[in-house]
N, C-alpha and C positions, 0 to 999 in steps of 0.2 A: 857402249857400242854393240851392234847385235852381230854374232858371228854369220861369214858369208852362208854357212850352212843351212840358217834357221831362214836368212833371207830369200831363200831360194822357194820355202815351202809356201802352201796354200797359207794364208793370214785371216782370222775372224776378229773382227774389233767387239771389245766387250766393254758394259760398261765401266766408268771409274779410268779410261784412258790403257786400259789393260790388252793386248793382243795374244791369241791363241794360234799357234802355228800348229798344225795338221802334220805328222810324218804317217803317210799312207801307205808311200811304196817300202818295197822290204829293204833297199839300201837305205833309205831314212829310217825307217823304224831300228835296224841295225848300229846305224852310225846314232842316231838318239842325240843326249845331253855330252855321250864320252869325247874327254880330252879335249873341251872346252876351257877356257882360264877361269869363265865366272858366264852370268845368264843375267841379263838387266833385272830389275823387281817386276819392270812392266809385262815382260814376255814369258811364256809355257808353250810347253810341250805335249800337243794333245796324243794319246796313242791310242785309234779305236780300235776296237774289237781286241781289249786285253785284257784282263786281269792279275797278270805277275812283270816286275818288271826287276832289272838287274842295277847295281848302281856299280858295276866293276869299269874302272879306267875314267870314272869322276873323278871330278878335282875338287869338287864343294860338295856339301851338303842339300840332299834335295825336301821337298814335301812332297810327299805324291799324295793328290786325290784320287781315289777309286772309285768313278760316277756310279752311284749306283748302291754305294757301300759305306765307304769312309775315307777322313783325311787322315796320315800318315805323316807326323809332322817330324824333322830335323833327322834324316835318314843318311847317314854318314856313307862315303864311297864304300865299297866290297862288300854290299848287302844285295840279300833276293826275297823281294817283298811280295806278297800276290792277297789278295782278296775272292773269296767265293762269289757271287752275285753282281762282281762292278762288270760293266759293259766295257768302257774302257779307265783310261786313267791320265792324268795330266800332272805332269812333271813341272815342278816349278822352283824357283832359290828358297834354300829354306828361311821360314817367318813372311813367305808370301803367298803359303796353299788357302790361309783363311779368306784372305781378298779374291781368287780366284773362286774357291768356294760359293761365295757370297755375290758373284757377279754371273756365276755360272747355274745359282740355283733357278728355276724354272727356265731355264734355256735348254731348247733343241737343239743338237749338230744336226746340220743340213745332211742330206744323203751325199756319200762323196759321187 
C-alpha cells in the first residue's frame, strides 16, 4: 500500500508499470522516504535538483540513483550519500534502483 504522503505528490508512470513521485516542495523534499514502514517495489522518490541525500530516520534500506552519475545500490538507514555531476537522484527499495535505472534511461523530467 502507498503511504498517504507519497500519494499526495506529482506521479510519472514509467514503463514496466513503475511510478515516480516528484518531492518538489521543501516540506516533501524534507519529510522524503523517513519513517516510513517499507516503499512498494513499484514506486520512487524522484529528488530534483540534488546530488546528496541523507538516509537518517529510514527504516529500510534504499538504492538511490544519481541521474546523471550512478546507482548506489543497498544503502542502509543513518548514511549521507552525494554524487558530483547527478542533476538529481531517485530513491527507491533496495534491489529496485536497476528497474528504475533501466525504465528511466533516455527519459526527460518534464519542467516542474
Amino acid at each position: 500500500m502507498l503511504p498517504t504522503r507519497l500519494r499526495r505528490l506529482p506521479a510519472t508512470a514509467l514503463p514496466g508499470g513503475l511510478v515516480l513521485y516528484t518531492a518538489a516542495t521543501p516540506r516533501s523534499r524534507l519529510l522524503g522516504l523517513a519513517g516510513l514502514p517499507d516503499m512498494p517495489a513499484h514506486a520512487a522518490l524522484l529528488l530534483p535538483r540534488c546530488r546528496s541525500v541523507h538516509t537518517l530516520g529510514m527504516r529500510f534500506p534504499l538504492d538511490l540513483l544519481f541521474v546523471g552519475a550512478e546507482l548506489v545500490e543497498g544503502v542502509p538507514p543513518r548514511r549521507v550519500v552525494g554524487r558530483r555531476g547527478a542533476s538529481a537522484v531517485v530513491e527507491a527499495r533496495a534491489g529496485e534502483g536497476a528497474r528504475f535505472a533501466a525504465a528511466l534511461s533516455g527519459w526527460r523530467r518534464p519542467d516542474p
